[in-house]
C-alpha positions as CSV (number, residue, x, y, z in Angstrom):
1,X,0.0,0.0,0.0
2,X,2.6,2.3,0.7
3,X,4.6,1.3,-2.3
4,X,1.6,2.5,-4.0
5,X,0.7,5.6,-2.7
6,X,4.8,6.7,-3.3
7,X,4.1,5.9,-7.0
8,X,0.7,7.7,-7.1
9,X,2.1,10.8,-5.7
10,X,5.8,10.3,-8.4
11,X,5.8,14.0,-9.7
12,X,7.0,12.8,-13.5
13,X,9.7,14.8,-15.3
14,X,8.5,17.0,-18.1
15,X,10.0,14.6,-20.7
16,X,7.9,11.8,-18.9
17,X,5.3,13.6,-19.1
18,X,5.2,14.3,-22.7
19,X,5.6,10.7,-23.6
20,X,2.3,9.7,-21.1
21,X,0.3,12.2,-22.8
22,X,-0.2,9.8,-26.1
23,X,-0.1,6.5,-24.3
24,X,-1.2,7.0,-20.8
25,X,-3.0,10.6,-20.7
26,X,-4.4,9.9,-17.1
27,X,-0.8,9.7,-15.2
28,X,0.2,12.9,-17.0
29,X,-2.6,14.4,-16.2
30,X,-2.4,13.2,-12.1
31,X,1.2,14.5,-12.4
32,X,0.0,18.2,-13.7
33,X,-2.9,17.8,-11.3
34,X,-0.4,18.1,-8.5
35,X,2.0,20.6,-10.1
36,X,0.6,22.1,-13.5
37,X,3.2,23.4,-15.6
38,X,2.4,24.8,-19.8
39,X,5.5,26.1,-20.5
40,X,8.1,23.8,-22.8
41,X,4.6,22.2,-24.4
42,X,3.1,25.5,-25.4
43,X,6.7,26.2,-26.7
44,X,6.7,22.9,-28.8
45,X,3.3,23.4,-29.9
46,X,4.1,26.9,-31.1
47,X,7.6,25.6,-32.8
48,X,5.5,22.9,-34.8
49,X,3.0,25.0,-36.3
50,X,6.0,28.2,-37.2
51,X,7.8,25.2,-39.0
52,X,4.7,24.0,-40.6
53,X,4.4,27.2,-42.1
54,X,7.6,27.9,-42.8
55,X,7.7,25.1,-45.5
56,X,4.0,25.2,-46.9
57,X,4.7,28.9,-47.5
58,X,6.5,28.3,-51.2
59,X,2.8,26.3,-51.6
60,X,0.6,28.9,-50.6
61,X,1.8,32.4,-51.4
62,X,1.7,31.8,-55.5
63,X,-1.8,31.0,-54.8
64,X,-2.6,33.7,-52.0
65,X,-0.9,36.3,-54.5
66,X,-2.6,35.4,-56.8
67,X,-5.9,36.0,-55.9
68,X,-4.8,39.4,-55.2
69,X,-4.0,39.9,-58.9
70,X,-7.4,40.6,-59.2
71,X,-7.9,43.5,-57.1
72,X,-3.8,44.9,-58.8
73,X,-5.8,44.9,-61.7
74,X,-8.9,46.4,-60.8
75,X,-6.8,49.4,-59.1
76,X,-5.3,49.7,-62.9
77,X,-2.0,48.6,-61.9
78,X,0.5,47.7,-64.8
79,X,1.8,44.5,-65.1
80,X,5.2,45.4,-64.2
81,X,3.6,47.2,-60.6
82,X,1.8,44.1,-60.3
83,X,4.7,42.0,-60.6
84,X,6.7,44.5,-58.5
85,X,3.5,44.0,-56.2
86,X,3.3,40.1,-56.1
87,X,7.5,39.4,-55.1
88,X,7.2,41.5,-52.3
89,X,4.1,40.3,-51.1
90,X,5.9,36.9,-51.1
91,X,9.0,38.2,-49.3
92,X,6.9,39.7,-46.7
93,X,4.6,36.6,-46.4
94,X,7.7,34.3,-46.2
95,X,8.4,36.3,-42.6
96,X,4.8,37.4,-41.7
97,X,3.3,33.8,-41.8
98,X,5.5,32.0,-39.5
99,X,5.3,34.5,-36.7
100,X,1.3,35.1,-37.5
101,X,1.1,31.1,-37.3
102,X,3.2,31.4,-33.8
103,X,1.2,34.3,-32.5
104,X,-2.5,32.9,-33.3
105,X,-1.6,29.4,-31.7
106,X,-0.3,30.9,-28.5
107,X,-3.6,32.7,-28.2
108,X,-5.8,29.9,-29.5
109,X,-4.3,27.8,-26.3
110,X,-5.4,30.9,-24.1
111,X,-8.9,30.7,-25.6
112,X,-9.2,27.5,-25.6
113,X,-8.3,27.3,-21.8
114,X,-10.3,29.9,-21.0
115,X,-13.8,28.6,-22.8
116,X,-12.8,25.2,-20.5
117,X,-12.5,27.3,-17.4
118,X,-15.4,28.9,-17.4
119,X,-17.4,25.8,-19.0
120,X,-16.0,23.7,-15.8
121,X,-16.3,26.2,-13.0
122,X,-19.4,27.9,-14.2
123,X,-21.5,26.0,-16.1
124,X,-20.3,22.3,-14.7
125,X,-20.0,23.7,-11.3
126,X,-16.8,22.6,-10.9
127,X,-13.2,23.9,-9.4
128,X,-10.1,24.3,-10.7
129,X,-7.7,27.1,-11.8
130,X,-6.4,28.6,-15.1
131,X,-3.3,27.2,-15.0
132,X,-4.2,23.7,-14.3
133,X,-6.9,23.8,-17.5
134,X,-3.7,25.4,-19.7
135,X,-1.6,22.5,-18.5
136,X,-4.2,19.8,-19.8
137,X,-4.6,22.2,-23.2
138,X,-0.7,22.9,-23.6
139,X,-0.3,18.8,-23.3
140,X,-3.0,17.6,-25.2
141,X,-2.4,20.1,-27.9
142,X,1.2,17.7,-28.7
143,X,-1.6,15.4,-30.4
144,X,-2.5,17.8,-32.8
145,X,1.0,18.8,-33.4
146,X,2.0,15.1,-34.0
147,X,-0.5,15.2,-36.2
148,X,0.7,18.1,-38.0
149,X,4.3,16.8,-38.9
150,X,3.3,13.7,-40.1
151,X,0.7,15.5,-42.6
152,X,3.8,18.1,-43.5
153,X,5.7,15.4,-45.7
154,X,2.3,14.8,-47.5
155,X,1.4,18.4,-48.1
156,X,5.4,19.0,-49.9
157,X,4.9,16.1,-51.7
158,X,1.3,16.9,-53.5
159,X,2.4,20.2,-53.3
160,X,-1.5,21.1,-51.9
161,X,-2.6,22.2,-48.7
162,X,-6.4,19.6,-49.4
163,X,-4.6,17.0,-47.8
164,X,-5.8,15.6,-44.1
165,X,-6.7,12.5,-42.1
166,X,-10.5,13.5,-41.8
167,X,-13.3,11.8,-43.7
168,X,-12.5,14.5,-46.3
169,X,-10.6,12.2,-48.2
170,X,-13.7,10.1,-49.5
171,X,-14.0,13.3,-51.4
172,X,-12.3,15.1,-54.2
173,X,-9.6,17.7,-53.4
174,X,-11.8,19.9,-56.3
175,X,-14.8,19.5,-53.6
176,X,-12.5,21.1,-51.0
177,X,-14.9,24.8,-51.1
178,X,-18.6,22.6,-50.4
179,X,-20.1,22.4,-47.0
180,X,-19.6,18.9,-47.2
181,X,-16.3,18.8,-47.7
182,X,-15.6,21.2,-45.1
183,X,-17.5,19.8,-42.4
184,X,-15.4,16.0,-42.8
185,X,-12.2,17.7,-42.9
186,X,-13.2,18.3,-38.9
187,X,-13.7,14.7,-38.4
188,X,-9.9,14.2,-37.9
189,X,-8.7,11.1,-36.5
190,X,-5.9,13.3,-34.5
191,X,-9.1,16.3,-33.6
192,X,-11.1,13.4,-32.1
193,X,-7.9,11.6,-30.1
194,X,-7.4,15.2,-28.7
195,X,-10.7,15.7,-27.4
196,X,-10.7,12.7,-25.6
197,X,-7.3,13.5,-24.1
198,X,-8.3,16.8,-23.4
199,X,-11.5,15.1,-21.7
200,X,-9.4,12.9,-19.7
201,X,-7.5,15.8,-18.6
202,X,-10.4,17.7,-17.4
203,X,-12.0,14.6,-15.8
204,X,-8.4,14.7,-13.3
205,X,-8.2,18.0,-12.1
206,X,-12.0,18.4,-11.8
207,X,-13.0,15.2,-10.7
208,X,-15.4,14.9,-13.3
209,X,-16.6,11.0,-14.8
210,X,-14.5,10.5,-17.5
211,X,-17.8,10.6,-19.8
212,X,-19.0,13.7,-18.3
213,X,-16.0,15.4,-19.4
214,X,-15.2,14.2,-23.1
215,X,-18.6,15.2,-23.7
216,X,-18.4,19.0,-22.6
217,X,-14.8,18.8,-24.7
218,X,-16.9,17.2,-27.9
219,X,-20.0,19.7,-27.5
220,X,-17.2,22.4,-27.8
221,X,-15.6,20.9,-30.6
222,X,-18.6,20.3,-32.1
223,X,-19.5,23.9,-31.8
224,X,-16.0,24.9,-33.1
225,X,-16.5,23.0,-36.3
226,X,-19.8,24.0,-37.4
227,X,-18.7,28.0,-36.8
228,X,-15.4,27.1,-38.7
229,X,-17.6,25.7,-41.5
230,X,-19.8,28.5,-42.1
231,X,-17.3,31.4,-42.0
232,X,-15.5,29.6,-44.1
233,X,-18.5,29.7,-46.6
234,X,-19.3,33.0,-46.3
235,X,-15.7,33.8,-46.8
């Protein structure tokens, strides 16, 4: 018994930690429970997606710049101001999108931690704090970002961004703009293995049922996706 209640109460190394999170969530999750820390996984997170976009960028500017063509012409801009135009769009795009790509995932983990705060404490009547819910995001979020570099050899080899592990791929890349489309490319094999980590995260440091809390994390994501969806329709 005593054995036992040493190992319970084992605060794992960061390292250890990291590695739990994809094959044994819960003793992460028990370790953070007792001493929460976000730091060096936000920091990998944030690393994964600024490489990400540091190599797709060669993929996506020509067609970003592109589309702005259309509004160089309407302004009556020659073809040599256009050109002009275009090659320093893509310089500036080369350095803006990395940092952007850092910048909006740092505060998409705040968010995201926040909407789980106040979703356990206020509507679940729950108790934690802040730091504890952006230990279980920071952590879970490594799911995604595995996710990510194993798509990145995949997206430089098409040389298209219309490549995922959703249910999208029953479906034509040239069906990538329909509602349908759109809404399968959320029904990612490493989205869904997050929200269950992320639910068995929340289920530790609130004491929640296990149940209780992938749900609230699905609802969300749920939410998330169909939002996603329609702005990206409308825009």
């Amino acid at each position: 018994m005593e054995n036992m209640t040493a190992e319970s109460n084992h605060q794992m190394s960061t390292f250890d930690k990291i590695v739990n999170v994809f094959v044994s969530p819960r003793m992460t999750f028990q370790s953070i429970n007792r001493k929460p820390d976000w730091v060096i996984p936000m920091i990998i997170v944030v690393a994964v997606a600024v490489m990400f976009t540091t190599f797709i960028m060669p993929i996506v500017l020509p067609e970003q710049m592109e589309q702005q063509r259309e509004g160089f012409e309407e302004r009556g801009m020659s073809e040599e101001e256009i050109a002009r135009a275009m090659e320093m769009g893509q310089k500036v795009g080369r350095i803006v999108g990395p940092i952007s790509a850092g910048v909006m995932t740092i505060v998409y983990l705040l968010a995201v931690a926040g909407v789980l705060l106040f979703c356990g404490n206020i509507i679940l009547g729950g108790e934690t704090n802040y730091k504890r819910v952006l230990s279980v995001v920071s952590y879970s979020s490594l799911i995604g970002s595995l996710g990510t570099i194993l798509l990145l050899p995949l997206v430089l080899a098409k040389k298209t961004m219309h490549v995922n592990y959703s249910l999208a791929v029953l479906m034509s890349s040239e069906a990538h703009d329909t509602p349908l489309y759109q809404s399968l490319s959320k029904i990612d094999f490493f989205a869904i293995w997050q929200v269950i980590v992320v639910g068995i995260g929340l289920s530790v440091i609130y004491k929640f049922t296990t149940k209780k809390s992938i749900t609230l994390v699905a609802i969300l994501y749920a939410l998330y996706a169909i939002i996603s969806v329609i702005i990206t329709m409308l825009f």
